[in-house]
C-alpha positions as CSV (number, residue, x, y, z in Angstrom):
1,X,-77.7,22.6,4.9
2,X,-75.0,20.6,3.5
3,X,-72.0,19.9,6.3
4,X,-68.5,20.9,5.0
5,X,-65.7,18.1,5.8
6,X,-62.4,19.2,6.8
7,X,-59.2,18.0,5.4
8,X,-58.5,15.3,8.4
9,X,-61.9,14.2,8.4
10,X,-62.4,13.8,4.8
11,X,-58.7,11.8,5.5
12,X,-60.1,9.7,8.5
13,X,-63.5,8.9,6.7
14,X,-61.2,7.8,3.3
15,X,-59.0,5.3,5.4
16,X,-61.7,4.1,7.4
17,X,-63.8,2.9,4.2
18,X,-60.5,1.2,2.9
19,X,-60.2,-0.4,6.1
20,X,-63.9,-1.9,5.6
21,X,-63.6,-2.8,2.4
22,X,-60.2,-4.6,3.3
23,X,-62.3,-6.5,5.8
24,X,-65.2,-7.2,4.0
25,X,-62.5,-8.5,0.8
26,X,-60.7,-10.9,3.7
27,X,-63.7,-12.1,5.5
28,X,-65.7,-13.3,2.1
29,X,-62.6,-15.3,1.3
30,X,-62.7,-19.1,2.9
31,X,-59.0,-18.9,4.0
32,X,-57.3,-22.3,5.6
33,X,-55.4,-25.3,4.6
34,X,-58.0,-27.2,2.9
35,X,-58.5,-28.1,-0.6
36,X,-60.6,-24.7,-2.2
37,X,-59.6,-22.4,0.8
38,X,-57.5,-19.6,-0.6
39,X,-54.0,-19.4,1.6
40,X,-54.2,-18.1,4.9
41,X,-52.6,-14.8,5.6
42,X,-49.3,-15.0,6.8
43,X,-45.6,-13.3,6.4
44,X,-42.0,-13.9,7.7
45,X,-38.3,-14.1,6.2
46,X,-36.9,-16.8,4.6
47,X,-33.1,-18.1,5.5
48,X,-31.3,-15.0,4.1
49,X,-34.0,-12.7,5.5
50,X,-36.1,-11.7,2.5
51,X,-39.5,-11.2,2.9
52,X,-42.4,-14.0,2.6
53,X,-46.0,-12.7,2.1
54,X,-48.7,-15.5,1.5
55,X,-50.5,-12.4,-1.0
56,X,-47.4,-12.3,-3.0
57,X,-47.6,-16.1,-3.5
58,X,-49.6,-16.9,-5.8
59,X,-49.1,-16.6,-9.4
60,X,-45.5,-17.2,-8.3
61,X,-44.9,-20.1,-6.2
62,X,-47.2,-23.2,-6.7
63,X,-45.9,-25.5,-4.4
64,X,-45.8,-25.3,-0.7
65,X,-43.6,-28.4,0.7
66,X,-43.7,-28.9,4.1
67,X,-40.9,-30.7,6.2
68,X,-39.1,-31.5,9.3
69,X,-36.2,-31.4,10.7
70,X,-36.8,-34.6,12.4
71,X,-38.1,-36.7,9.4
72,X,-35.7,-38.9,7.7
73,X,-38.0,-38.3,4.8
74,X,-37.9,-34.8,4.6
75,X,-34.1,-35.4,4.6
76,X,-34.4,-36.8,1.2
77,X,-36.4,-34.3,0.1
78,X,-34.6,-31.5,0.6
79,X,-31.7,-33.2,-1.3
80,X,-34.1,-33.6,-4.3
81,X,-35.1,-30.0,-4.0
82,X,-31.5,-29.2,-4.0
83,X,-30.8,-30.8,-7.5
84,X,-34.2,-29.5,-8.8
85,X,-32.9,-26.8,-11.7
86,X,-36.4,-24.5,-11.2
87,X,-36.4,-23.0,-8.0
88,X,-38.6,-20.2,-8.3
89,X,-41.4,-22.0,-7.7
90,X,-42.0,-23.4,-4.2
91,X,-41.6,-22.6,-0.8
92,X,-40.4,-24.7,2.0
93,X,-41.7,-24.6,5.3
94,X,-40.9,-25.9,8.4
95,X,-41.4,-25.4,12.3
96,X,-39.9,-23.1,14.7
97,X,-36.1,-24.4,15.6
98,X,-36.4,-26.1,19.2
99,X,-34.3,-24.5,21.7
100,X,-30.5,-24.8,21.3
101,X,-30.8,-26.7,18.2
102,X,-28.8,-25.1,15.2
103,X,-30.9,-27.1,12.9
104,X,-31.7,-23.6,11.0
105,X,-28.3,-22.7,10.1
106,X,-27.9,-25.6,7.3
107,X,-31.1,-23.5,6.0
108,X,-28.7,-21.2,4.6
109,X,-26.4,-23.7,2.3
110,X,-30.4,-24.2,0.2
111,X,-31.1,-21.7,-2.6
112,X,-34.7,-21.9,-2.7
113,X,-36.3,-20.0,0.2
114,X,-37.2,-21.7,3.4
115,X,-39.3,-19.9,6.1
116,X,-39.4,-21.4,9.5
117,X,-42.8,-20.8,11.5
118,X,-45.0,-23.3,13.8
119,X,-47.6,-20.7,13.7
120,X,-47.8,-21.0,9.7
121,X,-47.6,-25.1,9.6
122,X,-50.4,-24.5,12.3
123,X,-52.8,-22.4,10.3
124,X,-52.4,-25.0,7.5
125,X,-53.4,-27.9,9.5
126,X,-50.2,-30.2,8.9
127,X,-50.1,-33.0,11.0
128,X,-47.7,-35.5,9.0
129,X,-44.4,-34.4,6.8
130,X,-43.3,-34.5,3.9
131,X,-46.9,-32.7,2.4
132,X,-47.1,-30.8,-0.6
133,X,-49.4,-28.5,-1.0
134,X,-50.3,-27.3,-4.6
135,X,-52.0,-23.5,-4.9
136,X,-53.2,-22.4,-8.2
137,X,-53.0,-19.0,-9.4
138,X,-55.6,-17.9,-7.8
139,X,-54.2,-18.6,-4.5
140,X,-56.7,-21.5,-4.1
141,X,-55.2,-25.0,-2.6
142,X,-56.0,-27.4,-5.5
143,X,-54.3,-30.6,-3.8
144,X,-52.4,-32.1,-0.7
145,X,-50.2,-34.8,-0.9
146,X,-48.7,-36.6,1.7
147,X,-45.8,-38.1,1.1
148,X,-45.4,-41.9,2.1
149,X,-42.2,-42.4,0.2
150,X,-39.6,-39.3,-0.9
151,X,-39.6,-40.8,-4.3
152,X,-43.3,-39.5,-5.2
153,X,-42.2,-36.0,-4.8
154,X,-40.3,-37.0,-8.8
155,X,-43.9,-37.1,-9.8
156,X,-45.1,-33.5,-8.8
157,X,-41.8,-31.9,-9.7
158,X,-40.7,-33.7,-12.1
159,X,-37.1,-35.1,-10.3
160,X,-35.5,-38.3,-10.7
161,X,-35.2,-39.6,-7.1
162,X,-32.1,-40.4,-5.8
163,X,-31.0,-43.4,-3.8
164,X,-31.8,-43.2,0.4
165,X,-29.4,-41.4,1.9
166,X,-27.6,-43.7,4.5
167,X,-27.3,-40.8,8.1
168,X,-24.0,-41.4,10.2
169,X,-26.3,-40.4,14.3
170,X,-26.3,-41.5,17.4
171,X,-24.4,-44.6,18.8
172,X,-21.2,-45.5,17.5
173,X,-20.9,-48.5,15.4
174,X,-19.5,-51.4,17.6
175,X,-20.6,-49.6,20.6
176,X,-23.0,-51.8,23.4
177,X,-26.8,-50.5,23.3
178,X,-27.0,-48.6,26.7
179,X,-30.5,-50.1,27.9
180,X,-30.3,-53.9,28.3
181,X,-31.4,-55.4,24.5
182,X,-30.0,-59.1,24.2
183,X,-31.5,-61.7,22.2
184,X,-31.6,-65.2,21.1
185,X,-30.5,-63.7,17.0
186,X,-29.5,-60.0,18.1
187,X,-31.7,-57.3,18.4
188,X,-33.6,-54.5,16.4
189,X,-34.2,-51.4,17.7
190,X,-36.4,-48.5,16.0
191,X,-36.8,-44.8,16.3
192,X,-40.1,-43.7,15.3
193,X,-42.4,-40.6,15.0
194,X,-46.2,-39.9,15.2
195,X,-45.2,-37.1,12.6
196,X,-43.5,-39.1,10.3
197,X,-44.9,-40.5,7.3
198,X,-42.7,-43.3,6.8
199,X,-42.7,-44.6,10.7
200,X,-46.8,-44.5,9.8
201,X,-46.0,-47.2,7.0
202,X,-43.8,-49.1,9.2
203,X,-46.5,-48.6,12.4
204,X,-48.7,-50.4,10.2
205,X,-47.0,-53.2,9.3
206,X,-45.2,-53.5,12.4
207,X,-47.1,-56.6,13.6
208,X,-46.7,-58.7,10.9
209,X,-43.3,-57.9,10.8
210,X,-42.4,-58.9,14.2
211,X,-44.3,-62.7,13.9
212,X,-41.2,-63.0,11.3
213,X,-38.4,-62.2,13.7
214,X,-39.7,-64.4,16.7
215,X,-36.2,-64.6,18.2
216,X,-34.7,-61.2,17.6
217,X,-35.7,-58.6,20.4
218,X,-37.7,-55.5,19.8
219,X,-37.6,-52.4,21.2
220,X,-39.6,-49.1,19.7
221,X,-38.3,-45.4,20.6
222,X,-41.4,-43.3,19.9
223,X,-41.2,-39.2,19.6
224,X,-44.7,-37.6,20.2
225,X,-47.5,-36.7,22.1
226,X,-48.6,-39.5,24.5
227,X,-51.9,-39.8,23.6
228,X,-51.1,-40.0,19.8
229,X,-48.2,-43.2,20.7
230,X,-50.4,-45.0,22.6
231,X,-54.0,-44.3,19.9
232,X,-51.1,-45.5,17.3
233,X,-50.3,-48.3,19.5
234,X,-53.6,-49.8,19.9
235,X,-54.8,-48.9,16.5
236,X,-52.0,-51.2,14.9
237,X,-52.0,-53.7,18.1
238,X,-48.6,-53.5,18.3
239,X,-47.0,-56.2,21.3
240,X,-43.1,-54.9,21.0
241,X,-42.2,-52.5,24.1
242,X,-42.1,-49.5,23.4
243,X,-40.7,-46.1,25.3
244,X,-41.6,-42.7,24.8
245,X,-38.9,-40.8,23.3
246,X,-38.2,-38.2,25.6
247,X,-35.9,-35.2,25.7
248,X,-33.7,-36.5,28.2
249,X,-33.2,-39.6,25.8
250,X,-32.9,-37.6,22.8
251,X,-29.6,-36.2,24.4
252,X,-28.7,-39.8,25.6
253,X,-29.2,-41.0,21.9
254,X,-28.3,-38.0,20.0
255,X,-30.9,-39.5,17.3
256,X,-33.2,-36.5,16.1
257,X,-34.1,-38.4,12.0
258,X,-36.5,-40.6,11.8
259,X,-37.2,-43.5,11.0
260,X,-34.0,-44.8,12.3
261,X,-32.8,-48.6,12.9
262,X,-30.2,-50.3,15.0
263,X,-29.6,-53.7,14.5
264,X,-27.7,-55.1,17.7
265,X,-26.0,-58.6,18.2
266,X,-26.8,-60.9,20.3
267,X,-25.0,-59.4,22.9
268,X,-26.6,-56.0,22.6
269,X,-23.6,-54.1,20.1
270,X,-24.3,-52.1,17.4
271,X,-23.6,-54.0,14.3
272,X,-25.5,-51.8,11.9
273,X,-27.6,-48.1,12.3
274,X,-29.0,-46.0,9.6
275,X,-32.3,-44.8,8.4
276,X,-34.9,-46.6,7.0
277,X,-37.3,-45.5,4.0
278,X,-40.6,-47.4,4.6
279,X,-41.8,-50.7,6.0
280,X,-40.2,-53.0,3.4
281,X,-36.9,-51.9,3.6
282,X,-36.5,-52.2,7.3
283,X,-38.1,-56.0,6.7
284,X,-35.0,-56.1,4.1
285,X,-32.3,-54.8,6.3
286,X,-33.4,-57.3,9.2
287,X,-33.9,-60.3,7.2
288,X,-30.5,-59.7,5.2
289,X,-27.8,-58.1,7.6
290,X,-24.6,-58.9,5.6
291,X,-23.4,-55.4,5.9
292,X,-23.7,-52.4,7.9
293,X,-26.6,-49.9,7.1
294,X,-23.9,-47.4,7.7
295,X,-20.3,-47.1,7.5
C-alpha cells in the first residue's frame, strides 16, 4: 500500500534533503587559508555596513589584503590602495578594534570596503601583515604573499609606490626619553612587533647592526605574545635589552605603528622619531642623523 504524504511532510522531507545536500556540497570542499583551499565561510559588514559574504566573493574580488592597525606597513598600504583607480576588486581585512580605540572610524574616509573581524583573520591562518591573498574564480586561494616591503604590493596591483610616509606619535620632539637611555653617541630606541613584517626584517638583522653602533645605547620596545618575543629573541641572538611592550606602556608612549624609531642624544632627548620601512633604512637613519625623521 503506497503511504500518502501530507503537505507539511512532503514540506519538512523537501527542506531536510536541501539541508543534506547543502552539507554534503560544504563538507566535500577543502575550505581554509591555504593555497588550493576554497575560502572559508564567512560574512559581516564592511565600514558603511554593506554586506560581505565570502560566497559572493569570488568571481568579484580577487584579492584579499590583510592589515593592521598597528603595522607601519600596512599604513603605507592603505595609502596605495587609496590612489589605486580599480576598487572593485579586493577586500581589506583587519582585526576586531581593541577596546576604546577609534582606530575603525578612519575606516570610513576609504572607498574600497573594509571588514573588521579577528574571527575571519583567524580562520585564514594570518600570522604576519601586510599578506595578500589572491582567490581565483573559483573561489580557490591561488597565492599568499607576505609583504616584507609596502612597495611589492605595485607588483600585484599594479601601483606605483609612493615614498614612506614619515608618522608625527608618541613623544614630542625635544622632549627627554622617560626611562633612563644615555649614551656615549646618543641613543636608539625601537618599537617592534612579532606581527610585523618589517620589524621581522629588522629582527633579523638586528645583531649585525648593533656591532656597528658600539657606543650608541639600545633599547627594543617589543608588542606580542611573550613566548613569540623571547623564540624571536633567541632565534636572532639578539644582546640589546629589550622590554615587553605592554598596555600600560602603550598609553605611557602613545606609540601603536610599528616599526617605529627614536633617535635620542646623548643626554636621552628626542632628536629625531618616525617610522622606519625595513632594516636598511633604520641602519640609514642611525648612521646619517642630519635631520629629524619627523618634523
Amino acid at each position: 500500500m503506497k503511504k500518502v504524504l501530507d503537505p507539511i511532510s512532503k514540506l519538512f522531507i523537501s527542506l531536510k534533503a536541501k539541508a543534506q545536500r547543502k552539507v554534503l556540497t560544504e563538507g566535500a570542499l577543502p575550505r581554509g587559508g591555504k593555497v588550493g583551499d576554497f575560502l572559508p565561510l564567512f560574512k559581516g559588514r564592511d565600514q558603511v555596513g554593506r554586506k560581505v559574504r565570502s560566497e559572493d566573493l569570488p568571481g568579484r574580488l580577487s584579492k584579499l589584503i590583510f592589515l593592521s592597525d598597528s603595522c607601519g606597513s600596512c599604513v603605507e598600504v592603505l595609502k596605495q590602495l587609496a590612489g589605486y583607480s580599480q576598487r572593485n576588486h579586493f577586500l581589506v581585512l583587519k582585526g576586531d578594534p581593541e577596546p576604546y580605540s577609534d582606530a575603525d572610524l578612519g575606516d570610513i574616509s576609504y572607498k574600497f570596503p573594509i571588514l573588521r573581524s579577528s574571527k575571519v583573520i583567524e580562520m585564514f591562518g594570518i600570522q604576519r601583515v601586510p599578506t595578500v591573498v589572491t582567490v581565483n574564480a573559483e573561489g580557490r586561494i591561488e597565492s599568499i604573499d607576505e609583504l616584507a616591503d609596502p612597495g611589492q604590493l605595485g607588483s600585484s596591483l599594479e601601483l606605483s609606490s609612493p615614498t614612506w610616509p614619515s608618522r608625527d606619535q608618541g613623544l614630542p620632539l625635544g622632549s627627554l626619553f622617560p626611562e633612563g637611555m644615555v649614551g656615549e653617541e646618543g641613543g636608539v630606541v625601537l618599537f617592534l612587533s612579532t606581527d610585523c613584517m618589517s620589524c621581522l626584517d629588522i629582527f633579523s638583522k638586528l645583531s649585525t647592526l648593533l656591532e656597528i653602533w658600539p657606543a650608541k645605547r639600545t633599547i627594543l620596545y617589543i608588542q606580542g605574545d611573550e613566548s613569540k618575543v623571547n623564540k624571536l629573541v633567541k632565534e636572532y641572538r639578539i644582546t640589546s635589552p629589550f622590554v615587553l611592550y605592554s598596555p600600560d606602556r602603550r598609553e605611557k608612549f602613545k606609540t601603536s605603528v610599528f616599526p617605529y624609531l627614536y633617535l635620542l642624544s646623548r643626554d636621552g632627548y628626542v632628536l629625531s622619531k618616525g617610522t622606519v620601512r625595513n632594516a636598511k633604512e633604520l641602519e640609514s637613519l642611525v648612521n646619517i642623523q642630519k635631520e629629524p625623521i619627523y618634523d
